[in-house]
C-alpha positions as CSV (number, residue, x, y, z in Angstrom):
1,X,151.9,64.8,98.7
2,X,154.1,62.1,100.5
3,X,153.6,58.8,100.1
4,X,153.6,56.4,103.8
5,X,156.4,54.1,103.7
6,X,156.6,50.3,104.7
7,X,159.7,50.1,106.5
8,X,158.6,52.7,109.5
9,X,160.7,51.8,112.2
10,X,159.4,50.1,115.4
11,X,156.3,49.8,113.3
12,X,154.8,53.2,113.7
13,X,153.5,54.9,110.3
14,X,156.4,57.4,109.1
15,X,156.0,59.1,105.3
16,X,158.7,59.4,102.8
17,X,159.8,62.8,101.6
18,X,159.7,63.4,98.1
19,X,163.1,65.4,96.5
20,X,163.5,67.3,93.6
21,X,167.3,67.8,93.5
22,X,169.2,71.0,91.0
23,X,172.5,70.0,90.1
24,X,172.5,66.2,90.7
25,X,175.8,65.2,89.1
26,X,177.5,68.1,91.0
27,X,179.1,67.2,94.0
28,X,177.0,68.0,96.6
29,X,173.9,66.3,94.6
30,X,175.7,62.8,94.6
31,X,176.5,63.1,98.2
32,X,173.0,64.1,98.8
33,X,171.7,61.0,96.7
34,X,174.5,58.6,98.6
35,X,172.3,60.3,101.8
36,X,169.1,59.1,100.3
37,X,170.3,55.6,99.9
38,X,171.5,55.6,103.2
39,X,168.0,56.4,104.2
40,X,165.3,54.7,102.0
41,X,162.8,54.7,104.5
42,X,162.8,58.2,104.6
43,X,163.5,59.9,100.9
44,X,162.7,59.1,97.6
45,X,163.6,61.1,94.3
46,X,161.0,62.6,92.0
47,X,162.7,64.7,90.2
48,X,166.6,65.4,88.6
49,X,167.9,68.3,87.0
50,X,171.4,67.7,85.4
51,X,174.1,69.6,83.3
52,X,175.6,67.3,80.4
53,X,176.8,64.6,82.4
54,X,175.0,61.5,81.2
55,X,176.4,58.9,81.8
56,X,176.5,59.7,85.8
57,X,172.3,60.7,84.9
58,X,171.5,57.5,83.7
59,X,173.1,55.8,87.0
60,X,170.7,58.1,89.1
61,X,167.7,57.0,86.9
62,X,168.4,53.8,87.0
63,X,168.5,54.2,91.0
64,X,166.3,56.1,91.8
65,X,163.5,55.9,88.9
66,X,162.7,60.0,89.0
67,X,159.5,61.2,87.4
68,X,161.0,64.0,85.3
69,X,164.8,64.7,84.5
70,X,166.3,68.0,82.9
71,X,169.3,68.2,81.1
72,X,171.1,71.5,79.8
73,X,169.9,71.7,76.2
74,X,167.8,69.9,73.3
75,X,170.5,68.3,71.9
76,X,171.3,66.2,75.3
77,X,167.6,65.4,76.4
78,X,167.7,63.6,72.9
79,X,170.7,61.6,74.3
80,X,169.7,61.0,77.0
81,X,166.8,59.4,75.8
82,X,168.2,57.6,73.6
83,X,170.6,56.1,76.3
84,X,167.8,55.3,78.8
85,X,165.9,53.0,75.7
86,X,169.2,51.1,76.0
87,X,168.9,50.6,79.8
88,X,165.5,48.6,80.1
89,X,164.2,51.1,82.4
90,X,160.1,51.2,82.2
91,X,158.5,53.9,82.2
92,X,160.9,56.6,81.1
93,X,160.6,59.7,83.2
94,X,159.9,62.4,81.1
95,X,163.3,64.6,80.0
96,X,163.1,68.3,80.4
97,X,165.6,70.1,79.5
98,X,167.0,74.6,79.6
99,X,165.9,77.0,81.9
100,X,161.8,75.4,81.8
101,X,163.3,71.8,82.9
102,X,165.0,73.3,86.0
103,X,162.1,74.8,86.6
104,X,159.5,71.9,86.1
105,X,162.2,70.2,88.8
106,X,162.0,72.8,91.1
107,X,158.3,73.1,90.8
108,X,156.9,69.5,91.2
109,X,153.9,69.4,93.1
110,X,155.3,66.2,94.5
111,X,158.4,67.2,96.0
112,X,158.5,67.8,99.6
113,X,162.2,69.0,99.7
114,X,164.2,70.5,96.9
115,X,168.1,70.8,97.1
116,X,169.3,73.8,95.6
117,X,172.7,72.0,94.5
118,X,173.3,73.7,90.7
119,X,176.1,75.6,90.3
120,X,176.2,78.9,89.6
121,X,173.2,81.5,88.4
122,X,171.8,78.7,86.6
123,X,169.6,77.2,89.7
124,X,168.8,80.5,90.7
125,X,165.3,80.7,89.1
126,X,163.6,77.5,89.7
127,X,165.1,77.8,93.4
128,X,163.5,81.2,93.9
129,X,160.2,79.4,92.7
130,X,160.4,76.3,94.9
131,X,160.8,79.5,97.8
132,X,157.6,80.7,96.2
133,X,155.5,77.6,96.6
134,X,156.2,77.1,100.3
135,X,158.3,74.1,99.3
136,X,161.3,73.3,102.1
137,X,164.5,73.9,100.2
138,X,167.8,72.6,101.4
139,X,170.0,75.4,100.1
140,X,173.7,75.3,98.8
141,X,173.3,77.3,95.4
142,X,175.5,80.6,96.8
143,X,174.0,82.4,93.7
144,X,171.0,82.4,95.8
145,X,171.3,84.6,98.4
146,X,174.7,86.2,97.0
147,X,173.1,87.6,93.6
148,X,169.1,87.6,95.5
149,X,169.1,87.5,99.3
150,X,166.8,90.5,99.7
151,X,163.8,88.7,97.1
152,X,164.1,85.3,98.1
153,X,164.2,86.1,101.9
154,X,161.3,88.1,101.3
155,X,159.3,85.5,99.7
156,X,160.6,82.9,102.0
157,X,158.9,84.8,104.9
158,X,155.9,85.5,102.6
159,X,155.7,81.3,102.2
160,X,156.2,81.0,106.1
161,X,159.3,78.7,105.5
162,X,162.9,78.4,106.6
163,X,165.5,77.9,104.3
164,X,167.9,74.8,105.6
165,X,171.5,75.7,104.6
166,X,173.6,72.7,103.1
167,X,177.2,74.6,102.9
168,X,178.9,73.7,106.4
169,X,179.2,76.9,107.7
170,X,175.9,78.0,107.5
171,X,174.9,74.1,108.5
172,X,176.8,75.1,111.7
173,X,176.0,78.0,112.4
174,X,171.8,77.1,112.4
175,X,172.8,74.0,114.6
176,X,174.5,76.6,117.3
177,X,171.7,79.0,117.0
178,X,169.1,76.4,118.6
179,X,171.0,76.8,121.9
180,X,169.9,80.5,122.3
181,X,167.6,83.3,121.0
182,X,168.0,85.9,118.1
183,X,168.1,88.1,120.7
184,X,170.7,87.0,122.7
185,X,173.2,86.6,119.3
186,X,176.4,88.7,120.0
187,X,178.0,87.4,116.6
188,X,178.5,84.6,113.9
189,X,182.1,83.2,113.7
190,X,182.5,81.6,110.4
191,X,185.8,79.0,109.8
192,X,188.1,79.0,106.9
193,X,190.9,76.5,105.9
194,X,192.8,79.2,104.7
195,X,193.0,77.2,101.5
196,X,196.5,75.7,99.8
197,X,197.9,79.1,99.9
198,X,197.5,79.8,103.9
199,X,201.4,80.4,104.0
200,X,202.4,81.1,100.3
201,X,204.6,84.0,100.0
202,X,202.9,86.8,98.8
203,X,205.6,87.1,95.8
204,X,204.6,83.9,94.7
205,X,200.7,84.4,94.4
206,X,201.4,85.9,90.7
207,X,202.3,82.5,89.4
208,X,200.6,79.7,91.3
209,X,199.0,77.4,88.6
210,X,195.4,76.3,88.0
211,X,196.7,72.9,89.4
212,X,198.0,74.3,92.4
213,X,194.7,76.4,93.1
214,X,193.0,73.3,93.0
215,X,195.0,71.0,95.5
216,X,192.7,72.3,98.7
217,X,194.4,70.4,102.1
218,X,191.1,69.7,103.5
219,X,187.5,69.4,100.5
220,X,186.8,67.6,97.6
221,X,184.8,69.8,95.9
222,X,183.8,71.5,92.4
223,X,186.8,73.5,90.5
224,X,185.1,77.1,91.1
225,X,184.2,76.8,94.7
226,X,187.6,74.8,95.2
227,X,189.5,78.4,93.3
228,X,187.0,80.4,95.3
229,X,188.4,79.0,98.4
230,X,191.6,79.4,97.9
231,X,190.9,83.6,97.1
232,X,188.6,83.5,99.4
233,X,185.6,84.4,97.9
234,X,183.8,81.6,99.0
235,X,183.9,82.8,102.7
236,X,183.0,86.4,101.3
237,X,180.0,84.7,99.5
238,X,179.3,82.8,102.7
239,X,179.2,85.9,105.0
240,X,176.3,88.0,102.8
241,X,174.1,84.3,102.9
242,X,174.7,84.4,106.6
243,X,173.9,87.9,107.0
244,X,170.4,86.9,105.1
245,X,170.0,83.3,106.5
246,X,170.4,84.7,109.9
247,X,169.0,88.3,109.9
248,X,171.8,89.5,111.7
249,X,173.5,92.7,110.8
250,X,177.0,92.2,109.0
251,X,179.2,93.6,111.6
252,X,178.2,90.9,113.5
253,X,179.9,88.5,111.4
254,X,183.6,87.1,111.4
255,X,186.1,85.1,109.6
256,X,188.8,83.4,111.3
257,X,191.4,80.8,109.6
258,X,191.2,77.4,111.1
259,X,193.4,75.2,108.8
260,X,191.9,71.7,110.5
261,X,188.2,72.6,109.2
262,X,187.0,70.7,112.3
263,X,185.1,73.5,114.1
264,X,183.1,74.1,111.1
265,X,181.9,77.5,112.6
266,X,180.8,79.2,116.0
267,X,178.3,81.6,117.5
268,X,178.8,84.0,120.6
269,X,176.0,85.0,122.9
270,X,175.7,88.0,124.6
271,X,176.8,86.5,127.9
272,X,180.4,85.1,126.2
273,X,179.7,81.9,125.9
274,X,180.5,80.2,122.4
275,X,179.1,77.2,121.2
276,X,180.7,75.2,118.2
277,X,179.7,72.7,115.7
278,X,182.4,70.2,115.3
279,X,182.4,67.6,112.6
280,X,184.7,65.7,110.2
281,X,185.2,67.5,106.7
282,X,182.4,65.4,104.9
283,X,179.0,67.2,103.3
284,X,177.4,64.2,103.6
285,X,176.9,65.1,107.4
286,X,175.8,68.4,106.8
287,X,173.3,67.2,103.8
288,X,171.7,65.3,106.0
289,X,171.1,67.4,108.8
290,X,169.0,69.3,106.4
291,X,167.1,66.5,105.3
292,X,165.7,65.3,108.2
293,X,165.7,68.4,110.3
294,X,164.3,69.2,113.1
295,X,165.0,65.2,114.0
296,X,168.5,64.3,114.3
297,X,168.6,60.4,112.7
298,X,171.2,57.8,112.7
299,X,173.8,57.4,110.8
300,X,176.8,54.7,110.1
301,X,178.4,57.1,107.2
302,X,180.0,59.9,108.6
303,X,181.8,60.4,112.2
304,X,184.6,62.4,113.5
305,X,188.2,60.5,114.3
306,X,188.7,61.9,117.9
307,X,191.7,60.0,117.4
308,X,193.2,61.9,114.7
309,X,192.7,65.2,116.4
310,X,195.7,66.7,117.5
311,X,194.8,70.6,117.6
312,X,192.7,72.8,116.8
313,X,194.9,76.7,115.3
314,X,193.0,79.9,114.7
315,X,194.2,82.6,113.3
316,X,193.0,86.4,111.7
317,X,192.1,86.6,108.0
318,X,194.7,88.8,105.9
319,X,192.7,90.5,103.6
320,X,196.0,91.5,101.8
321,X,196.5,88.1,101.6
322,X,192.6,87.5,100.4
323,X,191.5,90.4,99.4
324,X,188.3,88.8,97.5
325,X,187.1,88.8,100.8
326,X,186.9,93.1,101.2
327,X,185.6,93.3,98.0
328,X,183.0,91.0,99.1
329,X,182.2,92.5,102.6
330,X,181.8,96.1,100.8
331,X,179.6,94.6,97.9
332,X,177.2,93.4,100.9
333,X,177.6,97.0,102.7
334,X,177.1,98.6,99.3
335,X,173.5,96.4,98.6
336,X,171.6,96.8,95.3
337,X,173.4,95.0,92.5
338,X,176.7,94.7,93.4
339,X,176.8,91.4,95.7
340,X,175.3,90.2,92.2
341,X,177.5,91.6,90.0
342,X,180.1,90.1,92.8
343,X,179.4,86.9,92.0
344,X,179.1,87.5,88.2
345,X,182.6,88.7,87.8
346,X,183.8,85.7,90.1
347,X,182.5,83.1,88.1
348,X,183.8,84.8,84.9
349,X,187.4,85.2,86.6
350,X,188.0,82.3,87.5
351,X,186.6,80.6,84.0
352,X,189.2,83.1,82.6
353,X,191.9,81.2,85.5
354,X,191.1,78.4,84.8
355,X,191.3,78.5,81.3
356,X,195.0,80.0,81.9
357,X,193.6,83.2,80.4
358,X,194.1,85.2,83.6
359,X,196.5,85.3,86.5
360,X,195.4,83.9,90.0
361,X,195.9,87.7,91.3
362,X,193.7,88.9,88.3
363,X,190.5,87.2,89.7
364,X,190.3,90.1,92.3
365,X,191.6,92.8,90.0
366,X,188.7,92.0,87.4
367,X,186.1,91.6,90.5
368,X,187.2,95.0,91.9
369,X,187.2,96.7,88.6
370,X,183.6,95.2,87.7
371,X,182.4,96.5,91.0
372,X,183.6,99.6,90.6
373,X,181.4,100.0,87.3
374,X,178.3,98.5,88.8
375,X,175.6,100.9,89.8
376,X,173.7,100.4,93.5
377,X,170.7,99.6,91.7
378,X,167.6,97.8,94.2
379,X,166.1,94.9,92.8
380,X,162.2,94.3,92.2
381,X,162.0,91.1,90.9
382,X,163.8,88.7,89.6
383,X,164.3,89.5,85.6
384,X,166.3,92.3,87.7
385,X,168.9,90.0,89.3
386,X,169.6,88.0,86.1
387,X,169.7,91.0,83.7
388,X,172.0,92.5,86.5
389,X,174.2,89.3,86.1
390,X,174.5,89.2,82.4
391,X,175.9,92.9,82.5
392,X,178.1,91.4,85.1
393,X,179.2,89.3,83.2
394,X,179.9,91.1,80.2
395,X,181.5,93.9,81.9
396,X,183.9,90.8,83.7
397,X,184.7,89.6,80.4
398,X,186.1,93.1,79.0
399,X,187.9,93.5,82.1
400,X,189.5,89.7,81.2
401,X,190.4,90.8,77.8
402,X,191.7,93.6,78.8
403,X,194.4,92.2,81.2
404,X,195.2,89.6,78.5
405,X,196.0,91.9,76.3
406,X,198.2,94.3,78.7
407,X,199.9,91.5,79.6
408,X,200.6,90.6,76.1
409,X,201.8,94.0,75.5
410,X,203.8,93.7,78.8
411,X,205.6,90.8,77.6
């Protein structure tokens, strides 16, 4: 249901979209919700679903007076409730909280839209549900479509809705695609910064530090898509949601290195001609393109600095230099569970990195060696993709403890 809203402009009747938003404390949720304030004649929140960070919850309630919030656990829906006594704020929305929070969030029969912003396997339930129920979803989970393209395409198409990708490439590429036909597609050129280690020896990859994996030239974002970029994952992740997003076959995607992450990414019709997407290296441009699509509206927040814009370098991707990307390419020609299991052992390599349990070169080393134990095993529903993931995941963490302890041996 939407609700009409009294600010229509030039005094014609518009309605305000209602959004349930998974993983608003992350950093594409905030951006998302500085979108919404941008626009409050067009969006209103009805629903939150958070990790453990209060204290940035509360602000959002207190903003945005949601229906329902979830939290991760028991424990911090009891905090959180206590905190919001403390605020004033009348009525309380009710607090969910686990795996049946994210889904009561997901699942509101009030939202309109729901942004898919958790991170990692944890929104990928109450996302494949919001698919379910016809709801639009503004996608930039990866898990989604990594771990589950084939069952949540399939019931997207089912539900007769689009999926409205949030990551900038994907963002891109839909805006290029409604200058031609699926038909006339040659290919999908996705861009990559290259990351902080474009021009690193290769001697020197061994060592590089936590710290220096996270210093990308170009995105603020979270620390495992910030890693993933700089192995590359995140462009192999992003070219198995293109090749499910887009229904193109994955030959007809490419990754090129463009360290000024202005041309955010391209398409090539069958007659040669290319057409870009351009734009400065903010989400919030991106986030609301998917909000308000298929109108284009307004906006004072976000523009590119012609004036800053020297050049524009492209170069071939190394996959000696990246090989996370291979491995990802052949988990998406392999199918079954192993762009799943991919993304499993990702996540638990760089944990391990992070943690400064594993070398930056073991994240591909434990991803390759996971792979090579996962069977090609097709996927009926969705109890199949997570139990897929937990074995993942376990097999990712022997493979962690295992090079910790040859290294120890080593030494």
């Amino acid at each position: 249901m939407s609700v009409p809203s009294s600010s229509a402009p030039n005094g014609a009747e518009s309605f305000l979209k209602q959004l349930s938003i998974l993983g608003s404390t992350g950093s594409i949720g905030r951006q998302c919700l500085s979108v919404v304030e941008a626009l409050p004649e067009r969006f209103g929140i009805v629903a939150l679903a958070a990790g453990g960070n209060l204290a940035e919850l509360t602000g959002q309630i207190e903003r945005h007076r949601p229906e329902l919030v979830s939290v991760s656990d028991e424990k911090k829906a009891h905090e959180l409730a206590s905190m919001l006594r403390g605020t004033g704020i009348s009525p309380l929305p009710a607090i969910h909280h686990g795996r049946e929070g994210l889904l009561a969030v997901g699942t509101h029969t009030r939202a309109d839209i729901v942004v898919s912003a958790a991170v990692g396997v944890v929104g990928l339930e109450a996302t494949y549900e919001a698919v379910k129920l016809g709801k639009t979803v503004a996608l930039s989970n990866k898990e989604v479509l990594v771990a589950a393209g084939e069952l949540v395409m399939a019931a997207a198409k089912k539900a007769g809705r689009e999926l409205l990708p949030v990551d900038s490439e994907h963002n891109a590429v839909h805006q290029c695609l409604r200058g031609g036909t699926q038909g006339e597609v040659r290919r999908l050129v996705l861009t990559a910064s290259g990351g902080p280690f474009r021009k690193t020896p290769l001697a020197s990859l061994e060592s590089v530090s936590p710290e220096q994996a996270l210093a990308h030239p170009n995105w603020k974002m979270g620390n495992r898509i910030t890693i993933d970029s700089a192995t590359m994952m995140n462009k192999g992740f992003e070219v198995i949601e293109a090749r499910w997003l887009f229904g193109v076959r994955p030959d007809q995607i490419d990754v090129v290195i463009h360290p000024q992450s202005t041309v955010h990414s391209m398409v090539e019709f069958a007659d040669g001609s290319i057409l870009a997407q351009l734009g400065p290296t903010d989400m919030r441009m991106p986030i609301q393109y998917a909000l308000t699509y298929p109108e284009r509206v307004s906006s004072n927040q976000v523009a590119l600095d012609w004036g800053k814009l020297r050049r524009l370098d492209f170069a071939k991707v190394s996959t000696r230099r990246f090989p996370c990307l291979r491995l990802a390419r052949e988990a998406m020609k392999k199918g079954g569970a192993l762009p799943c299991a991919l993304n499993a052992a990702d996540e638990v390599a760089v944990a391990a990195f992070l943690e400064r349990r594993l070398p930056f070169l073991g994240i591909a080393e434990v991803i390759e060696r996971v792979l090579a134990r996962t069977p090609r095993t097709r996927f009926e529903k969705m109890d199949d993709v997570l139990a897929a993931d937990a074995e993942a995941r376990r097999r990712a963490t022997e493979e962690v403890n295992r090079l910790a302890v040859a290294a120890v041996v080593a030494s």
